[in-house]
VOBA-1610 file (N, C-alpha, C; in pm, whole numbers, padded with zeros to 5 digits, always signed):
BEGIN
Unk+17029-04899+03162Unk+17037-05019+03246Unk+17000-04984+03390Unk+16898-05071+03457Unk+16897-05036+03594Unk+16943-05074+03694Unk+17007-05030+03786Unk+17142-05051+03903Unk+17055-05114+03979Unk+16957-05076+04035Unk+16869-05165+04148Unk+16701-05129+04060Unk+16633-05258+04101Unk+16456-05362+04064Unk+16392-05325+04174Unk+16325-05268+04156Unk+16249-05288+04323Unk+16103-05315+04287Unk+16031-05444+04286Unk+15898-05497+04270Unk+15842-05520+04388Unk+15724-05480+04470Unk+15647-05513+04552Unk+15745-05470+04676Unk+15808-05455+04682Unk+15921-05405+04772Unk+15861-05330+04952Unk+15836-05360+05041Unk+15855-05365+05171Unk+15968-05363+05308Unk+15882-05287+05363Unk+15997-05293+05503Unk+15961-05245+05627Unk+16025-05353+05727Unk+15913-05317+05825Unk+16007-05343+05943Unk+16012-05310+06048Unk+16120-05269+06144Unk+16016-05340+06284Unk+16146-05407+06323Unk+16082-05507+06434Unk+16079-05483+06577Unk+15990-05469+06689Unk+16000-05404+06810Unk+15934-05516+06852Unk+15941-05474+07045Unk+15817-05594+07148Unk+15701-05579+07106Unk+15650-05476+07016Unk+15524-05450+07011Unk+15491-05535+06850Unk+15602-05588+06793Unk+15553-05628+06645Unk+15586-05553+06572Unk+15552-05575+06465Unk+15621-05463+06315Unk+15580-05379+06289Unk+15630-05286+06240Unk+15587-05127+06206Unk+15634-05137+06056Unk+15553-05144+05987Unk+15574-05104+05826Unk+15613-04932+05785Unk+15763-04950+05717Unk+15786-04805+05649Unk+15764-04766+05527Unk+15807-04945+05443Unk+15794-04892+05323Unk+15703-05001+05290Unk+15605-04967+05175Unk+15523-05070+05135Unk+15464-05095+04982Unk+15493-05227+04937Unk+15459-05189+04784Unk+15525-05117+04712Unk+15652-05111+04715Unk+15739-05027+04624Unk+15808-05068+04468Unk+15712-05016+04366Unk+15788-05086+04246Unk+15855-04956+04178Unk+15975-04931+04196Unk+16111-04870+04149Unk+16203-04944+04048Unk+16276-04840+03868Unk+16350-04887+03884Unk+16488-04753+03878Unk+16589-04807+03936Unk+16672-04679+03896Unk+16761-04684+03863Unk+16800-04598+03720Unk+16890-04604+03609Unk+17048-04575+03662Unk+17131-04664+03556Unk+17277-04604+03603Unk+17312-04502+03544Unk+17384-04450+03637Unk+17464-04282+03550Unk+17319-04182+03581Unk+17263-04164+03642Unk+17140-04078+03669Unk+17137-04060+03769Unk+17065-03913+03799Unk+17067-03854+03925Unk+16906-03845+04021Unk+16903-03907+04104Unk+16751-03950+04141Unk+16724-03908+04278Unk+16646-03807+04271Unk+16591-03760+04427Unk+16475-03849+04471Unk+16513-03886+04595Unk+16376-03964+04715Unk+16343-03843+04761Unk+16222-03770+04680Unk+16104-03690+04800Unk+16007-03703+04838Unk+16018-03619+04985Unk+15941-03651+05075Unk+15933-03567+05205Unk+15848-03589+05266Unk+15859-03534+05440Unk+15878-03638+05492Unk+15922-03533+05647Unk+15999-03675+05757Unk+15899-03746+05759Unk+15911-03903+05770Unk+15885-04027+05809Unk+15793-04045+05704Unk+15794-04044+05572Unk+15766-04084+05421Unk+15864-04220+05398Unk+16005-04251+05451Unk+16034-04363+05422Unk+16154-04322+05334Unk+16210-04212+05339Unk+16287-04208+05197Unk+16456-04255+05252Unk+16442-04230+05361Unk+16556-04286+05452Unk+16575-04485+05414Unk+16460-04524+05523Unk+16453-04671+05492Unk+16495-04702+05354Unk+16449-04667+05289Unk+16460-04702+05111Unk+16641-04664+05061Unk+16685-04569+05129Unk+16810-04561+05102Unk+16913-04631+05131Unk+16863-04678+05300Unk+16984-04775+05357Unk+16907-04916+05361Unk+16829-04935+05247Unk+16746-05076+05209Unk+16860-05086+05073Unk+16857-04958+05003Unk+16925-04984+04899Unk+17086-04975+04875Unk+17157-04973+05015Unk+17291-04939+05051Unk+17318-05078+05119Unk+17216-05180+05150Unk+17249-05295+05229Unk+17281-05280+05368Unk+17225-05178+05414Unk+17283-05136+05538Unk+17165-05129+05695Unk+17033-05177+05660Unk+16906-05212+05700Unk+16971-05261+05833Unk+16933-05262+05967Unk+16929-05333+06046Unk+16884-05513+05995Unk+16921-05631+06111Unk+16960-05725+06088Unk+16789-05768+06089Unk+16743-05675+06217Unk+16601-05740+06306Unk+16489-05667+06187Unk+16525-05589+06055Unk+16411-05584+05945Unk+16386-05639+05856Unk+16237-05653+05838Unk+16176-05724+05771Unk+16163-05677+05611Unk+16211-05715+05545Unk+16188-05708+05446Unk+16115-05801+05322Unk+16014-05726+05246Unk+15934-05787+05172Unk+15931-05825+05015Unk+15904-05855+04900Unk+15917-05838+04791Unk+16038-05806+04747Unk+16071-05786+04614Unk+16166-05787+04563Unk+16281-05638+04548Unk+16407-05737+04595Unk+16512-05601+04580Unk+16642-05656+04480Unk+16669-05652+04395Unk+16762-05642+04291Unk+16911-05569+04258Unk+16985-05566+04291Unk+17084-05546+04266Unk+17186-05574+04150Unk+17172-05470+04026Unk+17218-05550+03924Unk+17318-05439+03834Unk+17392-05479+03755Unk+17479-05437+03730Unk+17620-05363+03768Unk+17653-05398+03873Unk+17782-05458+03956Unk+17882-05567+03881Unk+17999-05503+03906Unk+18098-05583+03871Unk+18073-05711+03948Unk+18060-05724+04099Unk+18046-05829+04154Unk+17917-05784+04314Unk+17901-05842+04388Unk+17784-05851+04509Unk+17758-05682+04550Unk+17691-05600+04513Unk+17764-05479+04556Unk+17762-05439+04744Unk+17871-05401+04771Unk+17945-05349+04893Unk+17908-05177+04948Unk+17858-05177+05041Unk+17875-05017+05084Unk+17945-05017+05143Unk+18045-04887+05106Unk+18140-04854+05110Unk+18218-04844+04990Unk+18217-04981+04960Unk+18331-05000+04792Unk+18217-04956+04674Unk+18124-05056+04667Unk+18052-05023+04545Unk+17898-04909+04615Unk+17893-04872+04695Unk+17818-04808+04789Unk+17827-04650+04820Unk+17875-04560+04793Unk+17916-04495+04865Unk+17800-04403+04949Unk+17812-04388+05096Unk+17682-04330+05162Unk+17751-04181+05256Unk+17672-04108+05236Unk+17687-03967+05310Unk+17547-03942+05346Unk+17593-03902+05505Unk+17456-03893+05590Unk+17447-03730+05638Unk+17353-03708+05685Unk+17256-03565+05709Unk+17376-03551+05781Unk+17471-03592+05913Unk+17512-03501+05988Unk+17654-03541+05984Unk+17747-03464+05919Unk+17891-03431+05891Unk+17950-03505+06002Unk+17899-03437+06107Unk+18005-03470+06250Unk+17982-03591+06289Unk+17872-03675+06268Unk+17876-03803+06284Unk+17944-03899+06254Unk+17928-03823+06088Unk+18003-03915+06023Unk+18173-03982+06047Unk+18223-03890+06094Unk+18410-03861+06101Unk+18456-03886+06283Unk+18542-03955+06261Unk+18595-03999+06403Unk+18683-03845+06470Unk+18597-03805+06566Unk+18684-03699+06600Unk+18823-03698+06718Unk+18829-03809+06693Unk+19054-03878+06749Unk+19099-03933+06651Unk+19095-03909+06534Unk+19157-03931+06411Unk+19151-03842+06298Unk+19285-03791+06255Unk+19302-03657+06137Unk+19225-03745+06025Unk+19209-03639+05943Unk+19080-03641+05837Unk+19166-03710+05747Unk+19259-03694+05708Unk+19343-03756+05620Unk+19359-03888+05613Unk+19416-03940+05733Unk+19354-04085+05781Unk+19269-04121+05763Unk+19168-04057+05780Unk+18983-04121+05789Unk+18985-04145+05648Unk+19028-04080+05528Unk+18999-04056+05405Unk+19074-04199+05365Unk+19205-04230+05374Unk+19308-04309+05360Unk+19239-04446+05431Unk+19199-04442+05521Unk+19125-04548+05576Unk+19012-04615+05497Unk+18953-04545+05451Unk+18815-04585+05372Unk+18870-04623+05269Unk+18987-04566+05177Unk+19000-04615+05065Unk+19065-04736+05041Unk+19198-04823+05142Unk+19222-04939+05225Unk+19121-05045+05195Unk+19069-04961+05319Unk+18912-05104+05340Unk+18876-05117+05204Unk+18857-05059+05088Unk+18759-05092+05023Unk+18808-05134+04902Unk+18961-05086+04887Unk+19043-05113+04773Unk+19172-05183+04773Unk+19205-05136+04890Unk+19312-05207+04957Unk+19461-05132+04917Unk+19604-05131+04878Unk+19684-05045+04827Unk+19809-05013+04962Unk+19847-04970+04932Unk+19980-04924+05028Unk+19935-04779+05160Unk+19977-04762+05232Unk+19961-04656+05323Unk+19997-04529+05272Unk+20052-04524+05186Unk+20131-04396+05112Unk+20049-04376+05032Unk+19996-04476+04918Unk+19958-04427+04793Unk+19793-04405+04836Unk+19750-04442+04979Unk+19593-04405+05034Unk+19599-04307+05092Unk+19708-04244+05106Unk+19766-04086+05197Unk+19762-03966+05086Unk+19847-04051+04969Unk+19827-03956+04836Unk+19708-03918+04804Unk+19655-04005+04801Unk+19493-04026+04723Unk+19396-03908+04834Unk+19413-03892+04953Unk+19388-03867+05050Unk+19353-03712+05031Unk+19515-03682+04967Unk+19539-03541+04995Unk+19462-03473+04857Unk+19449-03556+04764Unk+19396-03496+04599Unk+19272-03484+04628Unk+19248-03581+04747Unk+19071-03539+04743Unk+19009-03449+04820Unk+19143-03422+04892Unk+19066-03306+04994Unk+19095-03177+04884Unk+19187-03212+04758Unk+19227-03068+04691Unk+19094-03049+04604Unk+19003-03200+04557Unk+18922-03155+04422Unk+18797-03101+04524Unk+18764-03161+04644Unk+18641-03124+04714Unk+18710-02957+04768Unk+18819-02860+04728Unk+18817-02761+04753Unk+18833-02702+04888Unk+18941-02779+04959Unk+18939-02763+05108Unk+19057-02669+05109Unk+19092-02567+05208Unk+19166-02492+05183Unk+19297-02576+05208Unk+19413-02574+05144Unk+19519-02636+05171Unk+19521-02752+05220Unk+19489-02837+05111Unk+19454-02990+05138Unk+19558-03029+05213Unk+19730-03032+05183Unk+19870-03079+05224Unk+19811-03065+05398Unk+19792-02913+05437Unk+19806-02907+05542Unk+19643-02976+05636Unk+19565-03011+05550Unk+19426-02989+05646Unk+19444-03164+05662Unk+19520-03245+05605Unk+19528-03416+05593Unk+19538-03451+05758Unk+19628-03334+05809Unk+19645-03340+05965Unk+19590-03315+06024Unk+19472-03254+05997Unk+19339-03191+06147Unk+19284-03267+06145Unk+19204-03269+06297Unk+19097-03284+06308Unk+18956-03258+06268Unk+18867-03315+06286Unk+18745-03264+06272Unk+18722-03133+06330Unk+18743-03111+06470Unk+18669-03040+06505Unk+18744-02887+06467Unk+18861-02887+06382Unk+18870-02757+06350Unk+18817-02724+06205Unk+18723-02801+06144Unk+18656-02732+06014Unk+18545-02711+06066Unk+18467-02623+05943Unk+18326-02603+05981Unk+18240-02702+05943Unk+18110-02686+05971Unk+17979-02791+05917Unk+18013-02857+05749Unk+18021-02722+05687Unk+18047-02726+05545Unk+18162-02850+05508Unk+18253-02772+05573Unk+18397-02856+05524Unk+18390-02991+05601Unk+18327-03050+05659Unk+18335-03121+05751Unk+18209-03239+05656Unk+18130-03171+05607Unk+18018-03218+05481Unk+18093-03283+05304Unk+18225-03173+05307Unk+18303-03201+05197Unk+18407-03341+05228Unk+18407-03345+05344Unk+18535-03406+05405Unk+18424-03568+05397Unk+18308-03598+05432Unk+18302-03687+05389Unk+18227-03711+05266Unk+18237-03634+05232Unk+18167-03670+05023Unk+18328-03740+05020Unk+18467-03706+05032Unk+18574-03723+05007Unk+18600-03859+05030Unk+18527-03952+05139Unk+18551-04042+05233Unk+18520-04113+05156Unk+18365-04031+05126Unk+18276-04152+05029Unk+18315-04208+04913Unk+18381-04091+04828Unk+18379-04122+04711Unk+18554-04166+04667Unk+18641-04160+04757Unk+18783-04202+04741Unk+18774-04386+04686Unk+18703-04447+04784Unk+18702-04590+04690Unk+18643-04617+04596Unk+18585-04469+04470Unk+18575-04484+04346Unk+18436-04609+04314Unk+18363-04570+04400Unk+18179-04649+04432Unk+18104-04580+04267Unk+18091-04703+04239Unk+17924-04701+04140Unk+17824-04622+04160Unk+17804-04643+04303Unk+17670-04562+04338Unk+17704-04406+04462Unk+17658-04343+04422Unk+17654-04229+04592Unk+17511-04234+04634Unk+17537-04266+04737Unk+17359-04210+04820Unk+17410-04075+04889Unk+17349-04004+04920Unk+17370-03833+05024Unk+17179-03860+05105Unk+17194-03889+05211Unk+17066-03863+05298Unk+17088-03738+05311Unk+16985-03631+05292Unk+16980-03521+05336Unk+17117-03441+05395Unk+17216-03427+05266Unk+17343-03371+05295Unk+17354-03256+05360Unk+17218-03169+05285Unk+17269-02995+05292Unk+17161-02983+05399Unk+17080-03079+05522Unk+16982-02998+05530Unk+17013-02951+05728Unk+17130-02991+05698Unk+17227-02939+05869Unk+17275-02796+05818Unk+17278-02781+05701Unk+17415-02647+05678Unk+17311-02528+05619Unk+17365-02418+05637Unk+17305-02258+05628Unk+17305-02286+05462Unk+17217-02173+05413Unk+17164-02179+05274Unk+17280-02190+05192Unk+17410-02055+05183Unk+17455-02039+05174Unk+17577-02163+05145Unk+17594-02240+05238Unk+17674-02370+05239Unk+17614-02477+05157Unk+17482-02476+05172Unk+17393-02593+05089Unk+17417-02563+04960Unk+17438-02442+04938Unk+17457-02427+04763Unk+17580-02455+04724Unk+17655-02454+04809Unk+17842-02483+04764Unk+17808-02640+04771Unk+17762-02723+04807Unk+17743-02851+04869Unk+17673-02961+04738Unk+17570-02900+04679Unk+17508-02892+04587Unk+17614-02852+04440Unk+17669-02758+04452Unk+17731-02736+04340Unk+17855-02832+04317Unk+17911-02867+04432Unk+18021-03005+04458Unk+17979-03114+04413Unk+17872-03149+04462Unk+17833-03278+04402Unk+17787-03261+04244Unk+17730-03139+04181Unk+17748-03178+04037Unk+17860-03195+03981Unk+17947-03094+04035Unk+18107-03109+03966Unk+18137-03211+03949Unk+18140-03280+04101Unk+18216-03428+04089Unk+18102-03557+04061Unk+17995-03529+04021Unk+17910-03601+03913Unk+17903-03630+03807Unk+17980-03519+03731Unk+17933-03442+03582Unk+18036-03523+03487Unk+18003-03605+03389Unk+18018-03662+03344Unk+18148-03798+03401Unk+18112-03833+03521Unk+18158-03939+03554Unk+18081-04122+03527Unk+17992-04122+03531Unk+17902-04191+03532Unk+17831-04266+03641Unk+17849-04184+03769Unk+17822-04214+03864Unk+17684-04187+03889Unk+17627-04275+03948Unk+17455-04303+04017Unk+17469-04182+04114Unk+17383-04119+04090Unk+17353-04016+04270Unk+17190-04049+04285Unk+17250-04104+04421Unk+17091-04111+04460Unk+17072-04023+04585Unk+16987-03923+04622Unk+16990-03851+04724Unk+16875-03810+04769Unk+16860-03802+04902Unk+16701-03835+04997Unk+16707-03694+04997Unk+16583-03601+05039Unk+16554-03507+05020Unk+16425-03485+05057Unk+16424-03302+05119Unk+16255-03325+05152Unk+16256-03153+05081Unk+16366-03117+05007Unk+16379-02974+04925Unk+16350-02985+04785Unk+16216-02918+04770Unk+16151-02941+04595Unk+16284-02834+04532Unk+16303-02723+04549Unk+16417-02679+04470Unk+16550-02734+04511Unk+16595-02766+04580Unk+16731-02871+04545Unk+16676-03067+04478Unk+16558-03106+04507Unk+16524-03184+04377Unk+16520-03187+04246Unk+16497-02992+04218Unk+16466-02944+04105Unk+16607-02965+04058Unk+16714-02862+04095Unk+16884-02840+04100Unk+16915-02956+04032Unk+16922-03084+04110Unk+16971-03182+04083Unk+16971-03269+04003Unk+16845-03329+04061Unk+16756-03466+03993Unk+16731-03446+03825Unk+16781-03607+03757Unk+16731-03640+03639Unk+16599-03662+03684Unk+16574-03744+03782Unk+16443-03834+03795Unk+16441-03810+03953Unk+16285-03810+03975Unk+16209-03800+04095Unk+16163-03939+04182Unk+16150-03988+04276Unk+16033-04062+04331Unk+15946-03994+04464Unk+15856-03989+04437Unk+15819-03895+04573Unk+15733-04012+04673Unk+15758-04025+04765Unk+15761-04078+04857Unk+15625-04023+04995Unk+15535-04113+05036Unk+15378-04052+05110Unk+15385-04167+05205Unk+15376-04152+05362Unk+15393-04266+05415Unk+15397-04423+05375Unk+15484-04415+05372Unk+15530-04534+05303Unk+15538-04593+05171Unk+15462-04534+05071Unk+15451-04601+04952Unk+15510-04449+04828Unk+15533-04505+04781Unk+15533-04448+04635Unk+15450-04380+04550Unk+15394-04285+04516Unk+15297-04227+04473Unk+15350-04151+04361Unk+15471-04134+04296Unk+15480-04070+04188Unk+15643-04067+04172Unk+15652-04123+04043Unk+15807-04136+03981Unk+15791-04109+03857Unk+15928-04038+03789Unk+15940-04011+03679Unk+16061-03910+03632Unk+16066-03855+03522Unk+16178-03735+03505Unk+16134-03630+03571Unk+16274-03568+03649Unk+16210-03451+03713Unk+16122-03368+03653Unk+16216-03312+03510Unk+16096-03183+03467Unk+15957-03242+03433Unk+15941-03353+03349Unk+15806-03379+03399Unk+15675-03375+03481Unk+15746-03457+03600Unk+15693-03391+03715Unk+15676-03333+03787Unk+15765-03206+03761Unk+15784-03092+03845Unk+15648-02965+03723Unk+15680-02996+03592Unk+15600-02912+03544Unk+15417-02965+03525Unk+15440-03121+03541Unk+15308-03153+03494Unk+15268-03266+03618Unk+15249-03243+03754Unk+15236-03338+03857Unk+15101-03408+03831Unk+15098-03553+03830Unk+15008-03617+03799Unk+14923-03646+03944Unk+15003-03644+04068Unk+14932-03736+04208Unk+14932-03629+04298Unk+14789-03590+04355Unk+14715-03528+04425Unk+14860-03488+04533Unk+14920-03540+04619Unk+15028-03543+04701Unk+15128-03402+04645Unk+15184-03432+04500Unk+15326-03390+04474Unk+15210-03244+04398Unk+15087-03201+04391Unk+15048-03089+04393Unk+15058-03006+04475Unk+15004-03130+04578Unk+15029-03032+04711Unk+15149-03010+04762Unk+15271-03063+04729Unk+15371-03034+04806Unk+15406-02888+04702Unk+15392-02889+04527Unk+15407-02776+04447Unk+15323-02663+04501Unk+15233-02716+04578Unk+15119-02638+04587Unk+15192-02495+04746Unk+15317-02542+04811Unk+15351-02533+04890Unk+15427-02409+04881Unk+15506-02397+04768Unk+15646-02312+04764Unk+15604-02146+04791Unk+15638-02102+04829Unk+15651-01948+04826Unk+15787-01874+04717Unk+15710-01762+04657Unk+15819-01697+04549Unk+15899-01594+04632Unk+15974-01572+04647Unk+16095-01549+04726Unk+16125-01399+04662Unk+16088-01234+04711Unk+16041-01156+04655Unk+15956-01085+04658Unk+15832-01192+04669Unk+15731-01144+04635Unk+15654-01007+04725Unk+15579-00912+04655Unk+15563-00778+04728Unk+15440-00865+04825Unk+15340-00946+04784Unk+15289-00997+04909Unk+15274-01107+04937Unk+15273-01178+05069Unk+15295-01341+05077Unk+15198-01389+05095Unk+15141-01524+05089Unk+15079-01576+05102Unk+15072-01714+05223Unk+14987-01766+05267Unk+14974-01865+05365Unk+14984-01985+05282Unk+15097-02107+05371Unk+15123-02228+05288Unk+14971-02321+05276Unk+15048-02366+05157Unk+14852-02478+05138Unk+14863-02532+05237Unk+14789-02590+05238Unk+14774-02717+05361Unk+14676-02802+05302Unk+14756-02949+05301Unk+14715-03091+05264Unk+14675-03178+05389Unk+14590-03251+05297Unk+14498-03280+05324Unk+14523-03461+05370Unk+14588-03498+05505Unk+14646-03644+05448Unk+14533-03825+05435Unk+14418-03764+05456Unk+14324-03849+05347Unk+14292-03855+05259Unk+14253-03720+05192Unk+14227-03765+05054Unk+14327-03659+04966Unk+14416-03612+05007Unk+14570-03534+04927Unk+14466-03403+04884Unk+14371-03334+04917Unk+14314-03268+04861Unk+14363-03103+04917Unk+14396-02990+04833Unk+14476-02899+04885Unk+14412-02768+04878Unk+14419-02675+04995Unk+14345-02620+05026Unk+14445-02502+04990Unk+14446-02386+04954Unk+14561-02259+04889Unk+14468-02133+04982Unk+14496-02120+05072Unk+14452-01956+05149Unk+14493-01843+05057Unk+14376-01705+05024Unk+14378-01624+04949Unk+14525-01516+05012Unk+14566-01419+04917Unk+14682-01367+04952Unk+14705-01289+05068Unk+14734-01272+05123Unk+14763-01138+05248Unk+14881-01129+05239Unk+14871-01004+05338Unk+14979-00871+05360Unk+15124-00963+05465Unk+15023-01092+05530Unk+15133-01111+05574Unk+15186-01271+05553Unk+15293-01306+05615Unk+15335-01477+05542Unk+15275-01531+05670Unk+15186-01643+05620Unk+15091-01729+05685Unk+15196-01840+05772Unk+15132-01960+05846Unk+15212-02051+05887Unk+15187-02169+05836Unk+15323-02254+05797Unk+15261-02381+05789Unk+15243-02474+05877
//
């Protein structure tokens, strides 16, 4: 069944100067209970498309063609039926209010319940997202965790009012490698056989790989290739998502090579022969 339709689908962001189109022509559909990476490079649109599909668009954008929202108990809500986690932790979290609160707060708004039993709820979630001594951390602040924990603290936010959907904009791509993989491995845990939608923006072909049931890869503005990940990761059909395969370096390797470089008229990809030393992209 698909959670959101997206036919002919547009968006275009309004200034003194007139509209600037981000997304254009977008026919998407995406399944419930599946895990779906938006890739792309910056300003591909994979952003717009996320908080197009979170309801969360500014008032002054334009939007075109068809957007669908279906299979919801009732209108879906971000926040309640929504849940959104953005690239930068510290943004996210009020830093004059303990985390515990913040957590207890979100789940209120969206569910509603007693102050106690959103305090409870509060503290289990800082225990399953693995925070050291949930009892005691309900009382800090932000600013005494790190990036990481501070990244866990709102997956916790997000996902306490028990949302249909998760979006993650570019969760891991503030935090050291090292953290991105704990970050990554959290969200399968608390994925894995829940039946929860993850939808998550991304411009990392191996954390697309990690994750994703299904791909959309994303080229200024439009859509150029969707499908199951391994599919398209082993058999890329659109000139674009070659070149971005065309990109990776093997990690190891006794000699490196210079990144392709694409081509953004006609996607055509150019692979420099090997050398002694790692090229630039």
């Amino acid at each position: 069944m698909s959670l959101f339709s997206l036919r002919h689908f547009g968006v275009s962001y309004r200034d003194r100067a007139g509209l600037h189109p981000a997304l254009q022509d977008i026919d998407l559909d995406i399944e419930a209970g599946r895990h779906l990476a938006l890739l792309g490079e910056s300003g591909s649109g994979k952003s717009t498309l996320a908080l197009a599909l979170a309801g969360l668009l500014p008032a002054s954008t334009v939007m075109t063609g068809e957007l669908a929202r279906q299979g919801f108990a009732a209108v879906p809500r971000a926040g309640r039926d929504i849940g959104m986690v953005f690239q930068d932790p510290g943004g996210s979290l009020d830093p004059l209010i303990r985390v515990g609160d913040q957590i207890a707060e979100a789940r209120r708004a969206c569910r509603g319940g007693s102050r106690g039993q959103a305090r409870s709820l509060a503290r289990d979630w800082l225990g399953r997202i693995s925070l050291p001594e949930p009892h005691a951390a309900v009382a800090k602040y932000p600013h005494q965790f790190s990036g990481g924990q501070k990244q866990r603290i709102a997956l916790a936010a997000a996902l306490v009012s028990e949302p249909t959907v998760l979006i993650a904009d570019e969760p891991t791509s503030a935090l050291d490698t090292i953290t991105q993989h704990a970050i990554v491995e959290l969200l399968r845990a608390l994925t894995a056989g829940s039946g929860l939608t993850l939808i998550f923006v991304t411009h990392d072909i191996a954390l697309a790989s990690q994750l994703a049931d299904d791909v959309a890869v994303l080229y200024q503005g439009r859509l150029v290739e969707a499908g199951p990940a391994e599919r398209l990761f082993r058999a890329p059909s659109h000139p674009y998502l070659k070149a971005l395969l065309a990109t990776r370096q093997e990690l190891g390797a006794i000699r490196l090579r210079r990144f392709a470089e694409i081509d953004p008229q006609d996607f055509s990809v150019k692979i420099p022969q090997a050398s002694g030393e790692a090229g630039r992209g």
